[in-house]
C-alpha positions as CSV (number, residue, x, y, z in Angstrom):
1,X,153.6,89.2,97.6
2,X,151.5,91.4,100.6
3,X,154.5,92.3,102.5
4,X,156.0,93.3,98.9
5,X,152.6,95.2,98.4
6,X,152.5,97.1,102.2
7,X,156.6,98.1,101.6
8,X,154.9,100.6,98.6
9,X,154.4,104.0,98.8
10,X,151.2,105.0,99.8
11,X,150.5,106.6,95.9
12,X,151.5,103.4,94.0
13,X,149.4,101.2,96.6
14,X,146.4,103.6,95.6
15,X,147.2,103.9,92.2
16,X,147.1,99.6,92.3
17,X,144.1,99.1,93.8
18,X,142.2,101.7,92.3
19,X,143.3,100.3,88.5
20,X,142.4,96.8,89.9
21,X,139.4,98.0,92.0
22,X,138.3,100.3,88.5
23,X,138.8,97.2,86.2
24,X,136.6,94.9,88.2
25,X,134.0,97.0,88.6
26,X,133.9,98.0,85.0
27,X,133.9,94.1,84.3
28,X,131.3,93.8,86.9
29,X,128.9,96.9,85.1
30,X,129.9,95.8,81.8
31,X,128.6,92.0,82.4
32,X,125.6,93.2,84.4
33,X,124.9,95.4,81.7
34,X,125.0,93.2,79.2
35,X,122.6,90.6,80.8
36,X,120.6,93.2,82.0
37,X,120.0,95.1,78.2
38,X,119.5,91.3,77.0
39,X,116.7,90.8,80.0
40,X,115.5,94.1,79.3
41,X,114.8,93.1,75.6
42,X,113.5,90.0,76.5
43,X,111.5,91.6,79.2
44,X,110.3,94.3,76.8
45,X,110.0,91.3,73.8
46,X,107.6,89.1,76.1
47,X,105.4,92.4,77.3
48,X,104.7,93.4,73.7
49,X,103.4,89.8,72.6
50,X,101.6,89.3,76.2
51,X,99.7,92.7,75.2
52,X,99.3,91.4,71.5
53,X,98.0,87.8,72.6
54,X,95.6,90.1,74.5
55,X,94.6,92.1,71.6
56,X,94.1,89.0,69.3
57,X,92.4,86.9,72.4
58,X,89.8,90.2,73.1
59,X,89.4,90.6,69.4
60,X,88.7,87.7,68.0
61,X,86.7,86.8,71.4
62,X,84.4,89.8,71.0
63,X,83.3,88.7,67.6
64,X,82.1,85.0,68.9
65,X,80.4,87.0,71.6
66,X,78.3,88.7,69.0
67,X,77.4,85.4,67.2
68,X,76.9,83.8,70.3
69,X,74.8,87.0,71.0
70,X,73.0,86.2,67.5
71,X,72.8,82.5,68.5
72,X,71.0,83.1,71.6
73,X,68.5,85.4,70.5
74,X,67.3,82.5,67.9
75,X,65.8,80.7,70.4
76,X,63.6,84.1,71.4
77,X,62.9,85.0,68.3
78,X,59.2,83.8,66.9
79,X,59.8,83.7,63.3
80,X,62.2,80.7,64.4
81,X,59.7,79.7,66.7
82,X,56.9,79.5,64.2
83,X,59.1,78.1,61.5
84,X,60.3,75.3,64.1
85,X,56.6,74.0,65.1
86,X,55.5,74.5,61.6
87,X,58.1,71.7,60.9
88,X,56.7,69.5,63.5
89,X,53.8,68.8,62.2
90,X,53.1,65.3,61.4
91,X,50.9,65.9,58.5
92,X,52.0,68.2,55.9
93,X,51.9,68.2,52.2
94,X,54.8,68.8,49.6
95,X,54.2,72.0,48.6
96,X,53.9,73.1,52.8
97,X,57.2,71.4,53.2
98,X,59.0,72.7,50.3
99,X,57.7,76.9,51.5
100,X,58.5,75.6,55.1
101,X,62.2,74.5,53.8
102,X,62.2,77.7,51.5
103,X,61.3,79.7,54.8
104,X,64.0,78.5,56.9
105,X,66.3,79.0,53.9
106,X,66.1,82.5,53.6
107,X,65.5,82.8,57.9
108,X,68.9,81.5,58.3
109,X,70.8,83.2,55.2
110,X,69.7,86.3,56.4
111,X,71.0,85.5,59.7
112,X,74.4,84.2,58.2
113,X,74.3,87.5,55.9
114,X,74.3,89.3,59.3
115,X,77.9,88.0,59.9
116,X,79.0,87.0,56.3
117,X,82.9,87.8,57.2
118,X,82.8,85.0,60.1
119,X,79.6,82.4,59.3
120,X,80.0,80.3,56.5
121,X,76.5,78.2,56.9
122,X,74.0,77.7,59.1
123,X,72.4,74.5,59.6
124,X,69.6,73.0,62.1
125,X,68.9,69.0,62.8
126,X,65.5,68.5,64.1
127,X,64.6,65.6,66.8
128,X,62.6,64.3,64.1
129,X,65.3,64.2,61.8
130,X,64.9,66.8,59.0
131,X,67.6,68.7,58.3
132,X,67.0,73.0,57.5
133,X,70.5,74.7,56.3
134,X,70.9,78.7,55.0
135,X,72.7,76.8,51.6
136,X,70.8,75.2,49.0
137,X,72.7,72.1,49.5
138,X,72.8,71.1,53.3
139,X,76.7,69.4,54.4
140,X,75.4,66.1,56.0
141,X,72.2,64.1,56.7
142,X,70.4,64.1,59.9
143,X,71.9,60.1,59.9
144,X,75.3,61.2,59.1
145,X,75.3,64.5,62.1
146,X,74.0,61.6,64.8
147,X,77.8,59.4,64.3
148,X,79.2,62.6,64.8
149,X,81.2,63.8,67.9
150,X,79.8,66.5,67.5
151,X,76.5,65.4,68.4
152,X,77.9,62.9,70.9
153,X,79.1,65.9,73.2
154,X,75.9,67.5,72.0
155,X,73.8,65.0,73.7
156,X,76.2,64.8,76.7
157,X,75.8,68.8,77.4
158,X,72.3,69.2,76.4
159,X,70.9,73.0,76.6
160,X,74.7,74.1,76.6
161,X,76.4,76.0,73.7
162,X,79.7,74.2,72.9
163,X,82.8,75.2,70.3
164,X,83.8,72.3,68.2
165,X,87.0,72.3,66.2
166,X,86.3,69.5,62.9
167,X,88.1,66.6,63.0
168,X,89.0,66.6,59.0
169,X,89.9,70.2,58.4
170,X,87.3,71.5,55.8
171,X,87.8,75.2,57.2
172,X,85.5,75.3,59.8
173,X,84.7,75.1,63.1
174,X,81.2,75.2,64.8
175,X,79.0,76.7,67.9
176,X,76.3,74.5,68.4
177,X,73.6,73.4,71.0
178,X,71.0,70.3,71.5
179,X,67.8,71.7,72.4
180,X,63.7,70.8,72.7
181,X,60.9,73.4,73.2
182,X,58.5,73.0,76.3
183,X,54.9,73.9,76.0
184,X,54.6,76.2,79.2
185,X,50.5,76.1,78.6
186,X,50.4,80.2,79.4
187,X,51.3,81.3,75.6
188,X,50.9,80.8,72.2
189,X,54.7,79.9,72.1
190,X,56.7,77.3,73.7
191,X,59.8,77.8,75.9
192,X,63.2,76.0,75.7
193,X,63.2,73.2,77.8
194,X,66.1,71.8,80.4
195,X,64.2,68.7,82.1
196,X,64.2,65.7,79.4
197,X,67.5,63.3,79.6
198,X,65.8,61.7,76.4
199,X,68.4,62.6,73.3
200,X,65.3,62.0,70.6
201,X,63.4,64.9,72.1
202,X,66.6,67.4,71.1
203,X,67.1,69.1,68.2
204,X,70.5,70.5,67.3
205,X,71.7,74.0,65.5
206,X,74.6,74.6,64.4
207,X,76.6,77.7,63.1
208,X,80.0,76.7,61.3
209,X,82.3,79.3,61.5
210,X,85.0,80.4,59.3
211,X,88.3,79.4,60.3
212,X,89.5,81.7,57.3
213,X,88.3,85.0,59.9
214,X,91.0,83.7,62.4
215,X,93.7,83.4,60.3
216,X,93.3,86.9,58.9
217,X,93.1,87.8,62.6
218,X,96.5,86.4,63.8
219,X,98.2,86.3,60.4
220,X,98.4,90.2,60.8
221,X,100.2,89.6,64.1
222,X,102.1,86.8,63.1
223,X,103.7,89.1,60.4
224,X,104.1,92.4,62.4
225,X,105.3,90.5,65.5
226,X,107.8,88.1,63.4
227,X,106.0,85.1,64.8
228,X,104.2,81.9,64.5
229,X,100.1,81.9,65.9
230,X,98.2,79.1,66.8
231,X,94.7,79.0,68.3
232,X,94.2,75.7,69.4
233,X,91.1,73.8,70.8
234,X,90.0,72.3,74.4
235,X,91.2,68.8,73.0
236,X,94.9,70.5,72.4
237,X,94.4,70.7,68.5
238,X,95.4,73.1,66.3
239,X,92.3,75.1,65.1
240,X,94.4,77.6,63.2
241,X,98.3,77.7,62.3
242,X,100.1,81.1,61.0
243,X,103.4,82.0,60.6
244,X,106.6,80.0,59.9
245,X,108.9,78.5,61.7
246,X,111.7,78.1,59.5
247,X,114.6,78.4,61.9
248,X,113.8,74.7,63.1
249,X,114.2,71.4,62.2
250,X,111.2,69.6,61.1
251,X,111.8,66.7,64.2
252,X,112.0,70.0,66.6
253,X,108.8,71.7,65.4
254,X,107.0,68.6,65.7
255,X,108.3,67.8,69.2
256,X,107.8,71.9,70.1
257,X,103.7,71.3,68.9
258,X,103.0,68.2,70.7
259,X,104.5,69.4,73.8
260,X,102.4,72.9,73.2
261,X,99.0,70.7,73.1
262,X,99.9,68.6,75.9
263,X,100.2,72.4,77.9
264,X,97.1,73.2,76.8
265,X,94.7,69.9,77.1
266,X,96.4,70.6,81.1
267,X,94.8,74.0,81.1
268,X,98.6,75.6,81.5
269,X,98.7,79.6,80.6
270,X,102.4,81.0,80.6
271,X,105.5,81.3,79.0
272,X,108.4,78.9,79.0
273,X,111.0,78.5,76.1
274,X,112.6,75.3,74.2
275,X,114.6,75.1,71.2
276,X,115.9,78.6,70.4
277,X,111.8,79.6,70.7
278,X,109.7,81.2,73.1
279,X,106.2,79.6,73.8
280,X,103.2,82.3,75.0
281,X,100.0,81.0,75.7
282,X,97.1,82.6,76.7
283,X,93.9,80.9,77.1
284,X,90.6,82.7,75.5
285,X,87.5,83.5,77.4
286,X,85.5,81.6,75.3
287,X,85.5,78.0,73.9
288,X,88.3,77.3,76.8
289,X,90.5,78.0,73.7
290,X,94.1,78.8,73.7
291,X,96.2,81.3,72.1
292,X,99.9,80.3,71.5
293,X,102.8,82.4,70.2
294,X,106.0,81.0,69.2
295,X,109.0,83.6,69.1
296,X,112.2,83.3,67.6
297,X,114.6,83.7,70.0
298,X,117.5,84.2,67.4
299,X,116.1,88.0,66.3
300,X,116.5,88.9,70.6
301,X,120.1,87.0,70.5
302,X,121.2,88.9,67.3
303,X,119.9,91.7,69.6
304,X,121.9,90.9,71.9
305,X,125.1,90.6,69.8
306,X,125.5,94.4,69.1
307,X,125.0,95.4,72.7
308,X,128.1,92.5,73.6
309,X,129.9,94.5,71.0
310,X,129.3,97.6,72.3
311,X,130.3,96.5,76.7
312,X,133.5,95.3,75.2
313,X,134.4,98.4,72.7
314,X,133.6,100.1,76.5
315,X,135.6,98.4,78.8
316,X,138.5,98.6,76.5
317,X,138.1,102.4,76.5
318,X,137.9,101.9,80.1
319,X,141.4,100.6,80.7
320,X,143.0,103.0,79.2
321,X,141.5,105.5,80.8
322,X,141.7,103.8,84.3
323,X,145.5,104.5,85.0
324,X,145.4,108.2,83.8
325,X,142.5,108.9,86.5
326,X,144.3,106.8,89.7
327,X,147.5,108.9,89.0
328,X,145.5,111.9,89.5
329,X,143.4,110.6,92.5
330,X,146.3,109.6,93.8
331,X,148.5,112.9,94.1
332,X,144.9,114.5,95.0
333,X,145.0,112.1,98.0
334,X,148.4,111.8,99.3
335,X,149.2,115.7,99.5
336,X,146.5,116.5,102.3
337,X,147.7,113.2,103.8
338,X,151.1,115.0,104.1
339,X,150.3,118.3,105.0
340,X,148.1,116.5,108.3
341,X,151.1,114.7,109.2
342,X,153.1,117.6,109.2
343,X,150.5,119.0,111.6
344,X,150.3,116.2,113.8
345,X,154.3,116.8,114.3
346,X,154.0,119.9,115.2
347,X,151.2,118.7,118.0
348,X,153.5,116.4,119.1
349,X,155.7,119.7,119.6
350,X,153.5,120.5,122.1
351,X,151.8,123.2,119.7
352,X,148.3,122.8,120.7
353,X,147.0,125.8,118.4
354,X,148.3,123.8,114.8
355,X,145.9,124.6,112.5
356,X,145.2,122.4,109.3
357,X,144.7,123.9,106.2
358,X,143.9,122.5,102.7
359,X,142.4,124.0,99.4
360,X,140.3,120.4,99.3
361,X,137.3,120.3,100.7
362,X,137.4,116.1,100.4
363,X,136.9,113.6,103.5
364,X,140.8,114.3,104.3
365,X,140.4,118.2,104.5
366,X,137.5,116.9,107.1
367,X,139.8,115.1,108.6
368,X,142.2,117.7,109.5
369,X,139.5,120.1,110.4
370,X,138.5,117.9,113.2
371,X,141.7,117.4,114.1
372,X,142.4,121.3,114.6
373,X,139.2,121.4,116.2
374,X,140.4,118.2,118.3
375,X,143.6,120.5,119.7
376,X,141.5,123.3,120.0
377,X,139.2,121.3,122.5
378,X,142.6,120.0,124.2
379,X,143.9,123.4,124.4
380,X,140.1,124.9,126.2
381,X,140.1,121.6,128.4
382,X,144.1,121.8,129.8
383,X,142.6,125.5,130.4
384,X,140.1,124.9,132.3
385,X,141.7,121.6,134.1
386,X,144.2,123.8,135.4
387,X,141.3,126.4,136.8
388,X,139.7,124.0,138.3
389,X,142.6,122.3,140.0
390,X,143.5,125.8,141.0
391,X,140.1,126.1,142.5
392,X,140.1,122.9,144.3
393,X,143.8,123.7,146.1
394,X,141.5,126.9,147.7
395,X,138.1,125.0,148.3
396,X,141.2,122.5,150.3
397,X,142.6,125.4,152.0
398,X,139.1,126.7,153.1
399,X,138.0,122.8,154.3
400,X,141.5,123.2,156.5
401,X,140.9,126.2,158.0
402,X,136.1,125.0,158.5
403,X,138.2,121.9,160.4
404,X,139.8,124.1,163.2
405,X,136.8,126.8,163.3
406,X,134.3,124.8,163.6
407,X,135.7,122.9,167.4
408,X,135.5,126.9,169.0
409,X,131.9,126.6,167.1
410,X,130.7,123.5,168.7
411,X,132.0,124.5,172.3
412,X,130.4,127.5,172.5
413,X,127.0,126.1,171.5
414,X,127.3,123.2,173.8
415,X,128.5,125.9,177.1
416,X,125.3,127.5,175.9
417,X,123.4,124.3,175.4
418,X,124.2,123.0,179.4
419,X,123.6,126.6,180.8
420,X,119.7,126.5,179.1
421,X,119.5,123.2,180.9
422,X,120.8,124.3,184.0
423,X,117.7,127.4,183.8
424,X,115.6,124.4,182.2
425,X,115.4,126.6,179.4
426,X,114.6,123.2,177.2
427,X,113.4,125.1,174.1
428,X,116.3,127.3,173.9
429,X,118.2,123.7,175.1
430,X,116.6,122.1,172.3
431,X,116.9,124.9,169.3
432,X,120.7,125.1,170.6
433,X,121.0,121.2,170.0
434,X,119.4,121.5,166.6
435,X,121.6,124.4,165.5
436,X,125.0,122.5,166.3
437,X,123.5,119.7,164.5
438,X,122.4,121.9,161.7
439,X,126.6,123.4,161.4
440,X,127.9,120.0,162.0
441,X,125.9,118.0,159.3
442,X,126.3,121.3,157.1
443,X,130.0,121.2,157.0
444,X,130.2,117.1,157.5
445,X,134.3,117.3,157.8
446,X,134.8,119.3,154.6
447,X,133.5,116.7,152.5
448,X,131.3,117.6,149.4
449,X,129.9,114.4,149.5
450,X,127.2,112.9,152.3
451,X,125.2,110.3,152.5
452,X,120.9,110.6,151.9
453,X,120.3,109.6,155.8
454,X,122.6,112.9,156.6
455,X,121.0,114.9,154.1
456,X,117.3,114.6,155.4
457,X,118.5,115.0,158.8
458,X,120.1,118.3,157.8
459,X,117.4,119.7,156.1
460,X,115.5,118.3,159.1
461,X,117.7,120.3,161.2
462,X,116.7,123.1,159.7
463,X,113.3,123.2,159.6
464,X,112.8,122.6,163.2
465,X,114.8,125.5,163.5
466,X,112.5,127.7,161.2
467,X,109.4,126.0,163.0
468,X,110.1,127.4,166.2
469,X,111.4,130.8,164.8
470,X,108.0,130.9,162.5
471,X,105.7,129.9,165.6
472,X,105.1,126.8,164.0
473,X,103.3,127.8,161.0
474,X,103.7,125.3,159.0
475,X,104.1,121.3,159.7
476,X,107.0,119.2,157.6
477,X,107.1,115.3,156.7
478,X,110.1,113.4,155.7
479,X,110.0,109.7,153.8
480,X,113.3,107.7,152.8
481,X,112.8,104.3,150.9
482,X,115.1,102.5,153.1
483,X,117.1,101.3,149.7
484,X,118.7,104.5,149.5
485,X,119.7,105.7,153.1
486,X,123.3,105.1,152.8
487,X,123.6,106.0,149.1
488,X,125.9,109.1,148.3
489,X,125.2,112.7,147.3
490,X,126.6,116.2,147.6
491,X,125.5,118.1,150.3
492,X,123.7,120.9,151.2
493,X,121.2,119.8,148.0
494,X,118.0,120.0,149.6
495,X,117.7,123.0,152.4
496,X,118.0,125.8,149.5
497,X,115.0,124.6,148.0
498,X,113.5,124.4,151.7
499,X,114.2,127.8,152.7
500,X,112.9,129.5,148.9
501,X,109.5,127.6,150.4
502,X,109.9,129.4,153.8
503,X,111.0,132.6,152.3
504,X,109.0,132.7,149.1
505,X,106.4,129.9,149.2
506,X,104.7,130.8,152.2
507,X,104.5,134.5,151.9
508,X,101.9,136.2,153.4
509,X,99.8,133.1,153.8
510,X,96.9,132.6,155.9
511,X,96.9,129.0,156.3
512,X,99.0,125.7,157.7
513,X,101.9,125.2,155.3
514,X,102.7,121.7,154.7
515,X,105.9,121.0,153.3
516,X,106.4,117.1,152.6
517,X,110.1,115.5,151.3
518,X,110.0,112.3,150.1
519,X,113.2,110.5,148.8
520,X,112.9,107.0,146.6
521,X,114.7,105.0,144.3
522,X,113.6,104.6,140.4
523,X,115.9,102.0,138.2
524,X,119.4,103.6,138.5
525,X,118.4,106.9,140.0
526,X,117.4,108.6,143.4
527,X,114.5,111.2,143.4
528,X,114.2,113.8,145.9
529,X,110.5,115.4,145.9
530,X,110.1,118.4,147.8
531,X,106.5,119.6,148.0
532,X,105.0,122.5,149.4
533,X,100.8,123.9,149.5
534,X,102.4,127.7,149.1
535,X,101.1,130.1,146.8
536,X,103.3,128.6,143.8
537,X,104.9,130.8,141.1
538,X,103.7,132.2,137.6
539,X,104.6,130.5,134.5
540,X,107.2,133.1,133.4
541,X,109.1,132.5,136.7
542,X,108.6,128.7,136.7
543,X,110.6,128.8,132.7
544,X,113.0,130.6,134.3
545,X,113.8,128.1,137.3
546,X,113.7,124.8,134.8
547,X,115.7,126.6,131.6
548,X,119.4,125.8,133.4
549,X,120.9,128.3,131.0
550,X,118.6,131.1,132.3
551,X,118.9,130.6,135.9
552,X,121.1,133.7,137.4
553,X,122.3,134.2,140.9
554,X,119.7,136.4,141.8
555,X,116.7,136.5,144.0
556,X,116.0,133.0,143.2
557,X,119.1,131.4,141.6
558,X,121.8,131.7,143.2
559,X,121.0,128.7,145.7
560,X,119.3,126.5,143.0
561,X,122.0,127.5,140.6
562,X,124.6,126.3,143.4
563,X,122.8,123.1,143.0
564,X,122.6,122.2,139.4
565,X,126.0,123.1,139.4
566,X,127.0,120.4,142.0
567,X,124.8,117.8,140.8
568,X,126.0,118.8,136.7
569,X,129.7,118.3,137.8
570,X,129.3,114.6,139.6
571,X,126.8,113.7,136.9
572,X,126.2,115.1,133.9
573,X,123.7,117.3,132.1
574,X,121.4,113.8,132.6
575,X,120.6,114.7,136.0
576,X,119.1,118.0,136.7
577,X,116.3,119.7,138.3
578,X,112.7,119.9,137.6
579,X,110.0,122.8,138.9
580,X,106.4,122.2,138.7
581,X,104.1,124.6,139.7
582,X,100.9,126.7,139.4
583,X,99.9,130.0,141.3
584,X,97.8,129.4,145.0
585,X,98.3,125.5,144.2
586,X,101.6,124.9,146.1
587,X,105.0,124.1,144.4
588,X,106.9,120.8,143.6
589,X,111.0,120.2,143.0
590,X,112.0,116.6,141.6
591,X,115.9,116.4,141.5
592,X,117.3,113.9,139.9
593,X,120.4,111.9,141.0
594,X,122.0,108.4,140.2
595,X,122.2,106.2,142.7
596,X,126.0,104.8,141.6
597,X,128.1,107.5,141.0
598,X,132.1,108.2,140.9
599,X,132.9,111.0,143.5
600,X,135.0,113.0,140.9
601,X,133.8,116.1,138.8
602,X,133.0,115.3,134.9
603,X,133.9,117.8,132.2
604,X,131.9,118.2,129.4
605,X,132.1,121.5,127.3
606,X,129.4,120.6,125.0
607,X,127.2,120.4,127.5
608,X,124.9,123.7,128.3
609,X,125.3,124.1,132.3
């Protein structure tokens, strides 16, 4: 089947991957797309009844804040106090207790008029066991509050206000608190008191609450939002229920709430799903209640349905399309493909100035541009090959000609040499010496290419000469890291910058010059420093000497331009030459050379010389 496939032409291979290529991804979009709308609604779906369980949770929360408010400032406020002692009084007639009860009557039905829509009674249990309510008939006996669990955890969190959800719904639920009042001795009134562990000392109020308030709370929500709300206690009991659940079985509802009120009795806040529904719970900031939605998941897979509908309706449209677009692609593709191959031929014909040419302006049109500039380099680099081999036959013909010259050269300086020494001339011996040494090392057989050791003592050479022509002026040192003695560079690389010191440097100085050359190693390169106390350059100058591009063979650059040259062709445009400098402070030249190196020249035309 592949070697069936590669035997194709080059169109129906495209036009077959890109149909198969095209359909897959479409399948792949239209999938993804389909999970990812049904994500995105269920994403959207959870946000909106996260931000409505936190809508119900801080509304209804806010209005128990204001009657716990209310029920705090009770135990501050003296007509209760008043009212409270007067019914601690041992001694007290019938028509004082029946004003006392008629007090407290209307004291608490005002307060319970206050907040009519959420209290439905007030009621308080003395430690002495009387019993004050805000109704005319009270709902249970001080005897019949104490078998309570109410009163239990009343006595077990004494001084603390606690939400109670009734065990036998009768529509209510309660905030209540034990107390006892401590006479402090500084006032007229007592303050509540927090140090007795007795339970007779602690009376008990208690404000039931209407569990009608929360249901017309969350039934709103449970309408608008299309689903069931339940606020359910600390214990994991439903306080309040709205909202149906209709779309399960009555075995699944009853396993979905007694796993919810497990979640909560454990504390657990979050969203998990079971049985076509999905479970919300948020937990309420006070009472350590809970909030719990229970969405149908149906309505978001019904949801889902029409955008299923709509990928497929898609992708169908999708395949038909497909083939229409990789015939065109196709053609598109394979005519630049043959136009570059005829190209190509004609390169192969030894045309090197084909040019490419396309109305496209696609990756293949790139192609062929590079590949006329590619023949266009070939074309400038067989030029200048050809130059430089030309040059190179002349540079051999003048190394020739330097090895037969130089023999007269050497014998005339060494007649002259011996007749010095005969006169005991030994200055004029010893300059004589120097100066064949000087030609010898300078021409070193014709070869371009020396070693550091010959170098130095070239340049070396040289300066003794200039010392004894300058009536020793100036002084000279000369370091080599022994590492690089034997390692090889072009000649000729260091007296140049020697001699710009001599001419240039030391100009009209009044003072020793100092020139010092010191030669090291540094990773993969060798550094020649060549330093000098002269009276430096300006700035404008100094530019000049380090922008390579700039220098000119001039006054200054023709010797130093010799150089970069030489050290450009054998290396690269990585090593160069550096100038620092500053006027009356002396001058320094780093030049920069690897210490491995292949003796032949690199060509780079990209590379500014």
């Amino acid at each position: 089947m592949r070697k069936k496939f590669l035997k194709q032409s080059l169109k129906t291979r495209i036009i077959y991957l890109y149909t198969i290529f095209v359909l897959v991804l479409m399948g792949g979009i239209t999938f993804y797309t389909y999970y990812f709308n049904v994500n995105l609604l269920k994403h959207k779906e959870d946000s909106i009844l996260q931000d409505s369980l936190a809508y119900l949770e801080q509304t209804i929360s806010a209005r128990i804040e204001l009657v716990n408010d209310e029920y705090i400032n009770v135990f501050d406020d003296k007509q209760f106090l008043q009212l409270y002692l007067g019914s601690q009084k041992s001694e007290m007639d019938k028509g004082t207790r029946l004003k006392l009860n008629n007090d407290f009557q209307i004291y608490l039905a005002e307060l319970k008029m206050r907040n009519h829509d959420i209290i439905d009674a007030i009621n308080l249990y003395t430690s002495d066991g009387q019993v004050f309510s805000s109704e005319y008939r009270y709902q249970m006996t001080f005897e019949q509050f104490q078998k309570t669990t109410n009163y239990s955890d009343c006595m077990k969190n004494k001084n603390k206000i606690l939400y109670r959800n009734m065990e036998v719904d009768n529509g209510q639920f309660h905030m209540l608190r034990s107390f006892y009042f401590l006479d402090n001795g500084k006032s007229n009134y007592p303050s509540v008191g927090y140090l007795s562990e007795d339970d007779e000392d602690y009376s008990t109020l208690v404000f039931s609450l209407k569990k009608k308030y929360l249901r017309n709370v969350i039934s709103e929500e449970a309408i608008e939002r299309q689903v069931s709300v339940l606020i359910i206690d600390q214990n994991g009991k439903i306080v309040v229920r709205e909202g149906a659940m209709d779309w399960m079985s009555e075995e699944e509802r009853s396993e979905l709430i007694n796993e919810i009120e497990d979640y909560v009795s454990q504390g657990y806040q979050g969203n998990f799903e079971k049985n076509r529904a999905g479970i919300h719970m948020r937990q309420m900031d006070i009472a350590d209640w809970s909030i719990v939605y229970i969405y149908n998941m149906n309505i978001l897979y019904q949801q889902a349905g029409q955008i299923r509908k709509v990928a497929v309706v898609m992708f169908t449209l999708a395949v038909v399309v497909v083939f229409l677009i990789a015939s065109f692609i196709s053609r598109t593709v394979t005519k630049p493909i043959r136009l570059l191959a005829k190209s190509m031929d004609e390169a192969i014909e030894n045309n090197m100035e084909v040019v490419f040419e396309t109305k496209y302006e696609d990756e293949i049109a790139y192609l062929g541009n590079k590949f006329s500039e590619l023949m266009h380099r070939v074309s400038t680099l067989l030029t200048e090959v050809k130059s430089i081999e030309k040059q190179k036959n002349v540079e051999q013909q003048k190394a020739l000609q330097a090895q037969i010259n130089p023999h007269f050269l050497y014998n005339t300086l060494d007649m002259v040499y011996w007749l010095a020494k005969m006169e005991r001339q030994d200055n004029i011996a010893n300059i004589i010496a120097d100066l064949a040494d000087f030609f010898r090392l300078s021409l070193n057989k014709g070869e371009d290419i020396t070693t550091v050791k010959k170098e130095t003592e070239h340049v070396q050479k040289y300066l003794e000469i200039q010392r004894v022509r300058m009536d020793e002026k100036f002084d000279y040192e000369i370091t080599i890291d022994s590492n690089v003695e034997e390692s090889n560079v072009p000649k000729l690389i260091l007296q140049p910058f020697v001699e710009n010191t001599l001419i240039h440097g030391f100009q009209s100085v009044n003072y020793q010059g100092k020139i010092r050359i010191s030669v090291i190693r540094e990773e993969e390169d060798i550094i020649f420093f060549i330093e000098d106390n002269g009276i430096g350059m300006d700035k404008d100058l100094l530019e000049t000497l380090n922008d390579s591009r700039q220098i000119e063979r001039g006054e200054h650059g023709y010797a130093i331009g010799n150089v970069r040259e030489r050290i450009y062709l054998y290396s690269g445009n990585k090593h160069n030459i550096a100038f620092d400098t500053s006027v009356e402070q002396g001058t320094r030249v780093q030049i920069r050379f690897p210490f491995e190196f292949k003796e032949e020249v690199k060509y780079d035309e990209n590379v500014s010389r």
